[in-house]
N, C-alpha and C positions, 0 to 999 in steps of 0.2 A: 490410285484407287480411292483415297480421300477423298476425291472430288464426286465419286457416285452417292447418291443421298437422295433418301424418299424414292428409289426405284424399286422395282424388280428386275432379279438378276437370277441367269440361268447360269450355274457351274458345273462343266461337264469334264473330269478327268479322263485320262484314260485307263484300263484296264491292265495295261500292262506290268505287271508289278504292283506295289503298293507306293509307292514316290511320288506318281502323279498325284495320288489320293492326299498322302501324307501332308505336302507341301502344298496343296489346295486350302486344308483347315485353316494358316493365315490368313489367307484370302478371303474365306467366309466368315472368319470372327469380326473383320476389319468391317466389312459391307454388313454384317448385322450390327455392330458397334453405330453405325451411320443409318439406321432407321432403315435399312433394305429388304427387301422379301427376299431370300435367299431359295430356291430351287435346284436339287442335285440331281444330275442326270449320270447315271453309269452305267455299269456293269459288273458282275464278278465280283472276286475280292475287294476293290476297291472302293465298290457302292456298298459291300457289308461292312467294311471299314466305318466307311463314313456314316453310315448310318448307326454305328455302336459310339462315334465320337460325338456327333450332334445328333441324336432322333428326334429333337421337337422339327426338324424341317420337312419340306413336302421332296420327293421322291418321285422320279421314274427311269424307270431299268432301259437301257439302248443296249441293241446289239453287240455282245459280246466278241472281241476279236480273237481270244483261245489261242494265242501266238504261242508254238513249240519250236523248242532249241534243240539242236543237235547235241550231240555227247562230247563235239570236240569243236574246237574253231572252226575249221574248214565246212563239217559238214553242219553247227548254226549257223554261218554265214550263205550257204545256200539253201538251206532250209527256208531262212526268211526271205531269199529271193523267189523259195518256190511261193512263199504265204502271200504275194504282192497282188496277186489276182483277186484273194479273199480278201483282203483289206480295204481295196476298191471298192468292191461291192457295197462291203459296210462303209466305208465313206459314202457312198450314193444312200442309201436308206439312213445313212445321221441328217444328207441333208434336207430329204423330206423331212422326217422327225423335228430338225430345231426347227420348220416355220410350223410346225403344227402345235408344237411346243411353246413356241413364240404368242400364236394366234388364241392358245388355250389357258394361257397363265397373263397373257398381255404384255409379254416381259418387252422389260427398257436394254437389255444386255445381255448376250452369252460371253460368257468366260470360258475359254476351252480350252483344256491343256492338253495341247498333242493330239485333240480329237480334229483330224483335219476337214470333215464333214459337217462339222457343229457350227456353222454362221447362217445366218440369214437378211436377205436385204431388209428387215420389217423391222430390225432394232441395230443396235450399234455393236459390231461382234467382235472381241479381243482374242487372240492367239497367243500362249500363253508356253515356252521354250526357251532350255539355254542352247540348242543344236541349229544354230542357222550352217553352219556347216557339217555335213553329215563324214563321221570322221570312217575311212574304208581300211581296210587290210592290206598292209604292205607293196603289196603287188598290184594292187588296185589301186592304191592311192593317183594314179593318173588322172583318173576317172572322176575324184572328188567335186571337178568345179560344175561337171554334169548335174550329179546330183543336187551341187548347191542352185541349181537355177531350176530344178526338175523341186524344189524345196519352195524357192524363192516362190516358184507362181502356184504354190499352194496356198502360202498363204498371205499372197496377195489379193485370194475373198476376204480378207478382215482387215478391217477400218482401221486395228490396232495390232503390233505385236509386242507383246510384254517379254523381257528377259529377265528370269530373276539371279542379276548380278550385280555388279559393282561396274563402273562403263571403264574408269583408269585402269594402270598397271596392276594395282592395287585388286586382284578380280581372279575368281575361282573357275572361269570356265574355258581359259587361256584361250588356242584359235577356233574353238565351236562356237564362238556367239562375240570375236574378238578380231575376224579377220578380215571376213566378204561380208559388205552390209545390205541390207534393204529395208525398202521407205517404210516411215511410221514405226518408227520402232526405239522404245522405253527401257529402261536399265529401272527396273524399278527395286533394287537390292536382292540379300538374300530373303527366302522364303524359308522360314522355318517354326514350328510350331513348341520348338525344343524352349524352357526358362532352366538355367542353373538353381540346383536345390543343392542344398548342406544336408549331404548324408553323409554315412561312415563307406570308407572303402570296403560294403562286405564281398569282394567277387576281385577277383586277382582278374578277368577274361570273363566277358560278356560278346556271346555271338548272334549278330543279329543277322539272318537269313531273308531271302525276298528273291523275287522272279521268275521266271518261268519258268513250269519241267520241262527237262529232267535235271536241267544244270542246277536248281534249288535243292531236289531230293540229292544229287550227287557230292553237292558242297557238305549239305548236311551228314550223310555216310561217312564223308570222309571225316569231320570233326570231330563226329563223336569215334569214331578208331582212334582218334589220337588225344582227344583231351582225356577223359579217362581214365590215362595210362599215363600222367602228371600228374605234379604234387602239388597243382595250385586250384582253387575253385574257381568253379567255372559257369557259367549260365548259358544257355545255348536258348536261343529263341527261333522257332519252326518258322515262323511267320505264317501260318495255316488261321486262317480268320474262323475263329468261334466264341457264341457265348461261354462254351463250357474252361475255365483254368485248372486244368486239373495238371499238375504238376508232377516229374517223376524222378529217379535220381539213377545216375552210376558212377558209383564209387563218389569222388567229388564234383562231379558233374550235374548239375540240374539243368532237369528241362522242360520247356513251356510251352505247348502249342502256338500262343497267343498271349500276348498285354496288348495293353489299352495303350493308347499315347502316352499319356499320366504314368501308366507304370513305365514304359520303356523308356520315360524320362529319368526315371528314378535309378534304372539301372544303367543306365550310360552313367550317369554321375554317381554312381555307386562303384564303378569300375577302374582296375588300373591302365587296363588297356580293352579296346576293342577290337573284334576280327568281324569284317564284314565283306559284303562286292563293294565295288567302286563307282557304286551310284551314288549320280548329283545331288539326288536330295539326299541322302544320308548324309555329302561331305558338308553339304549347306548343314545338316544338324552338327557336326564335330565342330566347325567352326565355329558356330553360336555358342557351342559347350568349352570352346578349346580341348578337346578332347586330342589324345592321340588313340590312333588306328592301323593295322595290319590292314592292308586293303588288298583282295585279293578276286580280281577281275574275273566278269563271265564268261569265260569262253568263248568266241566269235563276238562279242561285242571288244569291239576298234575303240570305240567311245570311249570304254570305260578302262581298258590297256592305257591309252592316251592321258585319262584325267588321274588314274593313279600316281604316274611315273612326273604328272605333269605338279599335283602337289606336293608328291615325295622331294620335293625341293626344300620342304620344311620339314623341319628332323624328329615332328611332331608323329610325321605318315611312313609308312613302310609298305613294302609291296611283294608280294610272294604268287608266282604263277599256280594255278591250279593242282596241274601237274607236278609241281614240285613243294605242296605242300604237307604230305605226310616226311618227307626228307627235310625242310625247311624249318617248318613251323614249331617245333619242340623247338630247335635249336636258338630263334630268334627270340621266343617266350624266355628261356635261359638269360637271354641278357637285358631283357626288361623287366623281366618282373622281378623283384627281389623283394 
């Protein structure tokens, strides 16, 4: 992305979570660093995000995709089969929106991460994903090489695909973006917007929360039943995007709607340990930070079952099921934290 310079460039995340957003801000400091006109195109949380990280940039809102999880594996895993319909659609109306987008900003490039409707033939459009293979659920995994090719000619409309990994052994995103390949396609590192700061350890457990209801409200219910009811402090972070910080406490627990990037930096490196889900962009921030983490997967997401277990290979990362985290998770904090 060095090589873009004196353009305009459209970046359009997706809405799912805050990840796409998060791990985007690299990308935009990098291309306004190089003289760029930067352009964010979103939705939802993720456009509020980024508009509280950068607000000198110009802004326009796309069709929100509102994706609901089920309460358990089973039924998020056909829940988002049922949403495939609605997704479509908005794929079809991103791709009116980027040429009109294209045509009204004059832009030289879209960057889109995960938005598979965001290209247009009228400038040079990058795709922007560590999941060239879409990882399924047990019983399903037969079916994986369908989706890799039902994946493939998605987004084979853009000129480019970015992965932001490592290409060697050496690589955070094992067989999702390491196994089945296709053309035009970049290893451009990790994405993360995370710098190490020298603070004091104040927070024995810092939780940071993200993605879609109800498995976000559910995570959270459950944490705060159990940290609480421990003798180590703790920060639990909502991930509920707002101006307002207003902070609240139980017993040794604090808790935050919302930080900025800048502070959630601050609190990861203020931390002994972390408990988060097993999302990409987060383990790309642990990495940067060498942090260690309790990782503990969302329900019906395969992905993220996979890339837990897959870096729990480093004795850095640990891994606790959902369902068995009011039975687990005290006992594992016992022998970390001291």
């Amino acid at each position: 992305m060095q090589h873009i310079e004196n353009s305009t460039v459209i970046v359009a995340p997706l809405d799912w979570g805050l990840g796409h957003a998060s791990r985007c801000i690299p990308i935009i400091k990098t291309l306004l660093a190089h003289n760029n006109r930067c352009i964010i195109a979103s939705s939802g949380r993720a456009l509020a995000l980024l508009r509280l990280e950068v607000p000198a940039l110009e802004y326009e809102e796309l069709p929100a995709y509102n994706i609901r999880y089920g309460r358990n594996t089973f039924s998020t895993f056909f829940k988002l089969l049922a949403q495939i319909p609605k997704a479509l659609k908005i794929k079809q109306k991103e791709q009116n929106i980027a040429n009109t987008l294209v045509q009204k900003y004059h832009a030289n490039y879209i960057i889109s991460d995960n938005r598979f409707g965001m290209y247009s033939p009228l400038c040079t459009s990058i795709f922007v994903t560590h999941q060239i293979r879409i990882r399924l659920p047990l019983l399903l995994q037969a079916f994986e090489y369908l989706f890799f090719m039902a994946n493939k000619r998605m987004i084979a409309h853009f000129n480019e695909c970015w992965i932001p990994d490592y290409e060697g052994s050496q690589n955070l995103s094992g067989i999702l973006s390491h196994s089945w390949k296709i053309p035009n396609t970049y290893y451009i590192g990790m994405l993360s917007a995370r710098e190490r700061v020298n603070v004091s350890k104040n927070y024995d457990i810092v939780c940071i929360l993200s993605g879609p209801e109800p498995q976000r409200g559910l995570f959270e219910t459950a944490l705060l039943e159990i940290l609480p009811q421990l003798p180590y402090t703790s920060c639990v972070v909502q991930g509920i995007v707002s101006e307002e910080h207003t902070t609240t406490h139980t017993g040794n627990c604090e808790i935050r709607p919302f930080s900025t990037n800048k502070d959630i930096n601050q609190l990861l490196c203020s931390a002994k340990i972390i408990v988060s889900r097993a999302g990409y962009s987060s383990l790309m921030d642990y990495e940067k930070l060498h942090l260690r983490a309790i990782l503990v997967p969302t329900p019906g997401q395969s992905e993220q079952k996979y890339l837990s277990k897959y870096v729990g290979k480093n004795h850095r990362y640990f891994h606790i099921s959902q369902r068995d985290l009011r039975k687990k998770l005290p006992v594992l904090l016992h022998k970390i934290v001291q």
